[in-house]
C-alpha positions in Angstrom: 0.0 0.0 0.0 1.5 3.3 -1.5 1.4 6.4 1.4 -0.8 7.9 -0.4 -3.5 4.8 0.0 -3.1 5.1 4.1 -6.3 6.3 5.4 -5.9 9.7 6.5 -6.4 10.2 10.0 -9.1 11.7 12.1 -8.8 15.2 12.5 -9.5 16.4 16.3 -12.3 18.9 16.5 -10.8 22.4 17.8 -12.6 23.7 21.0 -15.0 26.5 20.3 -14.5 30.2 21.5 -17.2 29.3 24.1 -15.5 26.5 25.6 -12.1 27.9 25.7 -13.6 30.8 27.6 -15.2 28.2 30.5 -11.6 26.5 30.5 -9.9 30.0 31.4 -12.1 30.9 33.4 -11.8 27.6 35.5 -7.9 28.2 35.4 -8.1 31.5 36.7 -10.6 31.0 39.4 -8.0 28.1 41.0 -5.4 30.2 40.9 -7.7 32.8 42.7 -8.7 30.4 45.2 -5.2 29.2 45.8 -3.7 32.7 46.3 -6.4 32.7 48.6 -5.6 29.7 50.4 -1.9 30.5 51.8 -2.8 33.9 52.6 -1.2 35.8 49.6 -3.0 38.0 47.1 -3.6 37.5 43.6 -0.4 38.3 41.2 -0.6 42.6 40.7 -3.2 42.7 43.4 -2.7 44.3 47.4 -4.5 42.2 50.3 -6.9 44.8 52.0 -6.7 44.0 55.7 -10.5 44.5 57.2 -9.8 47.8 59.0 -10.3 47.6 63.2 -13.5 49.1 64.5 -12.6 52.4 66.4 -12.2 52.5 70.3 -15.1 53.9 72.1 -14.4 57.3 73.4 -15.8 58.3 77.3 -17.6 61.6 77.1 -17.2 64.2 80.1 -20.2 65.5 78.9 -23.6 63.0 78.8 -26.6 64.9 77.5 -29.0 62.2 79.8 -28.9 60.6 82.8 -31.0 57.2 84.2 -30.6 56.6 87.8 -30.5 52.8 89.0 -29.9 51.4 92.7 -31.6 51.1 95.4 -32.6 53.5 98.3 -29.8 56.0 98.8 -30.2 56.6 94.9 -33.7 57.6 95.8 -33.0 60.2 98.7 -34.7 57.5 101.2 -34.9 59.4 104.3 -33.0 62.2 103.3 -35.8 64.4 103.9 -39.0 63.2 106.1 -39.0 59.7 107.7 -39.5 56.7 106.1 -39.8 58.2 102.7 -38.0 58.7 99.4 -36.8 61.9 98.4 -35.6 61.3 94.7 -35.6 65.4 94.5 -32.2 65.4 96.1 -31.0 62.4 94.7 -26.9 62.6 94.5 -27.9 61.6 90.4 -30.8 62.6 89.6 -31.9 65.2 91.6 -33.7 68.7 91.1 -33.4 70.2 94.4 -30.8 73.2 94.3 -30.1 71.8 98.1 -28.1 69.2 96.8 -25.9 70.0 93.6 -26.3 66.3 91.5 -25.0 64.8 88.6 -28.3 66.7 86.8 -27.9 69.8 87.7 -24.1 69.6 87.4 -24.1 68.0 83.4 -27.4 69.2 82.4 -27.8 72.6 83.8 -30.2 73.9 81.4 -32.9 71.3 82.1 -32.0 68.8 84.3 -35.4 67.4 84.9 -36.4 66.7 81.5 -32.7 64.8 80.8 -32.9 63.0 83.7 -34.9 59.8 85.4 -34.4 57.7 88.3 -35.4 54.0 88.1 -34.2 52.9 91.4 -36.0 51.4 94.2 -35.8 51.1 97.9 -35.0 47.8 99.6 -33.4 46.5 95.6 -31.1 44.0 95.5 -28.5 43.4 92.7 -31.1 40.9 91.2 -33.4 43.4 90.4 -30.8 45.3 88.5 -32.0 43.9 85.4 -35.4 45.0 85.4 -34.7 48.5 86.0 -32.2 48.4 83.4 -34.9 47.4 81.1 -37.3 50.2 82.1 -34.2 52.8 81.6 -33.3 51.4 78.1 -36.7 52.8 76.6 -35.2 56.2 77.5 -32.5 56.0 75.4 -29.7 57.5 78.3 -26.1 58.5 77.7 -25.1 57.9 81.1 -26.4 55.6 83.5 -25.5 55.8 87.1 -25.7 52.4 89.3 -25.3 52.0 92.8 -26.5 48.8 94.7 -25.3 45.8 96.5 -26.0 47.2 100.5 -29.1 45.8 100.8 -27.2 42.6 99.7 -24.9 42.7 102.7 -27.5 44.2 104.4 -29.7 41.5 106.0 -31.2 40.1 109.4 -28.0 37.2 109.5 -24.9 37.3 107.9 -26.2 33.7 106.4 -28.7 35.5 104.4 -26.0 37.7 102.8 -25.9 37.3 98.8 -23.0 35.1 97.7 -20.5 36.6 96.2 -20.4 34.4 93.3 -24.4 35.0 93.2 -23.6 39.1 93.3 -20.8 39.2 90.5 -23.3 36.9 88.2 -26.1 39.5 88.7 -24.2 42.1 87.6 -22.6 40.6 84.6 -26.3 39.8 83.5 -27.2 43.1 84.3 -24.0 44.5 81.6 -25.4 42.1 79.4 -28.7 43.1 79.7 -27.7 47.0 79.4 -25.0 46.1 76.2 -28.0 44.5 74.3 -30.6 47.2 75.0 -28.2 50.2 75.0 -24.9 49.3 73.2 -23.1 53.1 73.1 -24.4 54.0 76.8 -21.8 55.1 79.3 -22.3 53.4 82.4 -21.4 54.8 86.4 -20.8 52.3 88.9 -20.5 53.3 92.6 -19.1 50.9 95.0 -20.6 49.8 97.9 -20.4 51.9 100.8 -17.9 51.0 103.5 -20.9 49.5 106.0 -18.5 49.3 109.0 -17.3 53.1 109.3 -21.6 53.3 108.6 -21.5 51.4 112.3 -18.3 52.8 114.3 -20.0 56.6 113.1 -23.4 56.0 113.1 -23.1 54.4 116.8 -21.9 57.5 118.2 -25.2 58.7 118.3 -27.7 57.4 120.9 -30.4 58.4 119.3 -29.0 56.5 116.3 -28.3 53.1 118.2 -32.4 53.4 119.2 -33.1 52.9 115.3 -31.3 50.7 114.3 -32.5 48.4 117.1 -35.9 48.9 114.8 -33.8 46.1 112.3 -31.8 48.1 110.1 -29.0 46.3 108.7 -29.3 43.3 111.4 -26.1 41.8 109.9 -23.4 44.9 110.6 -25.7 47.2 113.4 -27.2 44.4 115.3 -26.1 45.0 118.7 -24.1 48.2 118.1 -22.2 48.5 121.4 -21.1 44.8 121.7 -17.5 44.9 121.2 -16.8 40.9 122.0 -15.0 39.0 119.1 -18.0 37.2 118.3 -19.8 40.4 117.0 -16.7 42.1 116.0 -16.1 38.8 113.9 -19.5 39.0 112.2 -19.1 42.8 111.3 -15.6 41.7 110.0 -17.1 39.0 107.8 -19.8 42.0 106.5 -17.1 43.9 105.4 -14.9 41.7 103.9 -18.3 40.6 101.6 -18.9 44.2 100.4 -15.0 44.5 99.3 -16.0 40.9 97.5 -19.0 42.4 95.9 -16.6 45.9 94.8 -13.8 43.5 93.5 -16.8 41.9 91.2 -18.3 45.5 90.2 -15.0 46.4 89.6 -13.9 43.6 87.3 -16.8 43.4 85.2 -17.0 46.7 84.6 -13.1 46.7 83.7 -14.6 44.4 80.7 -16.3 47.1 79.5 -14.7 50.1 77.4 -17.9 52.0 78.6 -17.8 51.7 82.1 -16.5 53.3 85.1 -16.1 51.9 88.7 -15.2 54.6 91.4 -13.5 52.9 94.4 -14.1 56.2 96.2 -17.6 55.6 97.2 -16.1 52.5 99.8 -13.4 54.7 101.0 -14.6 58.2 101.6 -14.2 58.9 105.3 -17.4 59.8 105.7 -19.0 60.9 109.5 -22.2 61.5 111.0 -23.0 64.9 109.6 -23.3 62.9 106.3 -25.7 60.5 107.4 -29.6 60.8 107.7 -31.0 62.4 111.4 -34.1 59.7 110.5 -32.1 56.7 110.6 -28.5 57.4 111.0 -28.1 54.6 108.1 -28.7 56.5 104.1 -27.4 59.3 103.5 -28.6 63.0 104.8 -28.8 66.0 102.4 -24.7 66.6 102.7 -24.2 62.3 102.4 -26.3 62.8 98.8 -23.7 65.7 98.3 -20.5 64.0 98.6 -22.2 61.4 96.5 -22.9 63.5 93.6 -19.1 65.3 93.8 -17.5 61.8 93.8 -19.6 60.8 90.8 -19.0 63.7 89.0 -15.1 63.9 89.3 -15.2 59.7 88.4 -17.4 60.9 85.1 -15.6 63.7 84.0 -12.0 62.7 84.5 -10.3 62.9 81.0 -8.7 59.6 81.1 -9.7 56.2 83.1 -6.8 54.9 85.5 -5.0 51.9 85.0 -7.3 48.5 85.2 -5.8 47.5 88.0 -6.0 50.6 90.1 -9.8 50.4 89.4 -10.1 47.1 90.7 -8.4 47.7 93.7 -11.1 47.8 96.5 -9.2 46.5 99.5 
C-alpha cells in the first residue's frame, strides 16, 4: 500500500471560542482560590486587611442621665422619715439643696434629661429589670449603685454570695450592652458598712433605730464589742469589698464603664448621714455622693485597670 492509500487520520475537532472561555475561566478562578488559600493576594493585586473598629471614646459630657440602685439613689430618708426623696438624689436630683449629677451636666434642664429608676430595699437581682425600664429612654449615662441591701440583712447567712452578686451584675451589663450598646455606664461601690456602724453608733439616738432592724447583719447590737460580734461585722465587710472586687472587674470588661473605688473609701462621719435613721445618707451624704460621681465621670482619662479594681 503506497502512502498515499493510508487512510488519512481523524482530525480532532478544535474547541469552540465558548468552551475555551469556561476553560480560562476555571484556570483563573483556581489560581484565585489558591492565592487565597496561603494567605497571599492574587499576582498585581494588594490584600486589604479588614480595617479595626474604632475605640469607644468616654464623654465628660452626657446629655441624659437614668438613675438605678436602690434606696440611697432615691434620697430615702434624706428628707421626712420613712420616705424617698428622689428630688435630692446625688444623680438625679432637682433640688438646688443638693448639687447632682443633673444639675451639674445638664444645667439647662436637668429634669427633662434625667430619670431615676431605682427602688428602695433593691437587691443586685433586680438590676436587670430597671435596666430594662431605663433602656426605653435612650440614656447616655447611666448611674448604678446597689449591693447594700445585699450585705444588708437580718443574719450574715442570708447575705448574697459573692459568686451569686458578680453573676447578677454581669447579667445586668449584658442586659444593658444588648438594649443600650453606646451608653456610658457609672458604677459606685458599695459603701464601707462598718465606718456606717463605728459613726453612726456614736449617736444614741441613732443606736435606738437601728434596734428597729436596720441592717441586722453589721448594726445588730451596736455597742457589743466581743470577738463574736466584731467577727461577724468583719465578715460584712470583707463581703462588700468581694461584691466591689466583682463591680470592679466586670465593669473593667467594658470600654464603657466606670467603677469609682471612692464611694467605699470616703471617710465619711455623722454629719453625712440621715437624722431619721442614722443609716442612708442626709442631704450633705447625697452631696458627697454627687461630687464623687461627678469627678469619676468627668476625668479625662480612666486609670489603669488594676487601680480600678483595687477595693481593698
Amino acid at each position: 500500500m503506497t502512502t498515499n492509500d493510508r487512510p488519512a487520520r481523524p482530525r480532532r475537532p478544535r474547541p469552540t471560542t465558548r468552551a475555551a472561555l469556561a476553560s480560562a475561566t476555571v484556570c483563573a478562578l483556581l489560581a484565585t482560590l489558591a492565592a487565597c488559600g496561603d494567605g497571599s493576594a492574587p499576582h498585581g493585586r494588594t490584600a486589604v486587611k479588614p480595617s479595626a473598629k474604632p475605640t469607644p471614646v468616654w464623654r465628660t459630657d452626657p446629655a441624659s442621665i437614668a438613675a438605678l440602685g436602690d434606696s440611697i439613689t432615691v434620697g430615702f430618708d434624706a428628707c421626712t422619715v420613712l420616705s424617698d426623696c428622689p428630688e435630692v438624689s446625688w444623680s438625679t436630683g432637682t433640688s438646688p439643696k443638693v448639687k447632682s449629677l443633673a444639675r451639674r451636666l445638664l444645667p439647662k434642664d436637668p429634669a427633662a434629661h434625667s430619670w431615676n429608676y431605682a427602688r428602695t430595699g433593691a437587691l443586685m437581682s433586680d438590676l436587670p429589670q430597671q435596666i430594662t425600664a431605663a433602656a426605653a429612654r435612650r440614656p447616655e449615662l447611666v448611674t448604678v449603685l446597689i449591693g447594700a441591701n445585699d450585705a444588708c440583712r437580718s443574719d450574715v447567712r442570708a447575705m448574697t454570695s459573692p459568686a451569686a452578686f458578680r453573676a447578677g451584675f454581669e447579667r445586668s451589663m449584658k442586659t444593658l450592652r444588648r438594649a443600650l450598646p453606646r451608653t456610658q455606664v457609672y458604677v459606685a461601690a458599695v459603701p464601707d458598712l462598718l465606718r456606717l456602724w463605728s459613726e453612726g453608733r456614736k449617736n444614741p439616738l441613732g443606736k435606738q433605730v437601728w434596734k428597729l432592724g436596720i441592717c441586722g447583719s453589721m448594726l445588730r447590737d451596736p455597742d457589743d464589742v466581743t470577738k463574736p460580734a466584731q467577727d461577724r461585722r468583719t465578715l460584712v465587710r470583707e463581703r462588700v469589698m468581694a461584691y466591689n472586687e466583682a463591680l470592679a472587674e466586670v465593669c473593667a470588661e467594658d470600654q464603657l464603664c466606670r467603677f469609682d473605688r471612692s464611694v467605699f473609701d470616703y471617710r465619711f462621719t455623722g454629719q453625712q448621714l440621715s437624722t431619721w435613721d442614722w443609716f442612708h445618707p442626709g442631704l450633705q451624704g447625697q452631696q458627697e455622693l454627687a461630687e464623687l460621681a461627678f469627678k469619676t465621670i468627668t476625668r479625662k482619662e480612666d486609670p489603669p485597670k488594676g487601680e480600678a479594681a483595687s477595693t481593698g
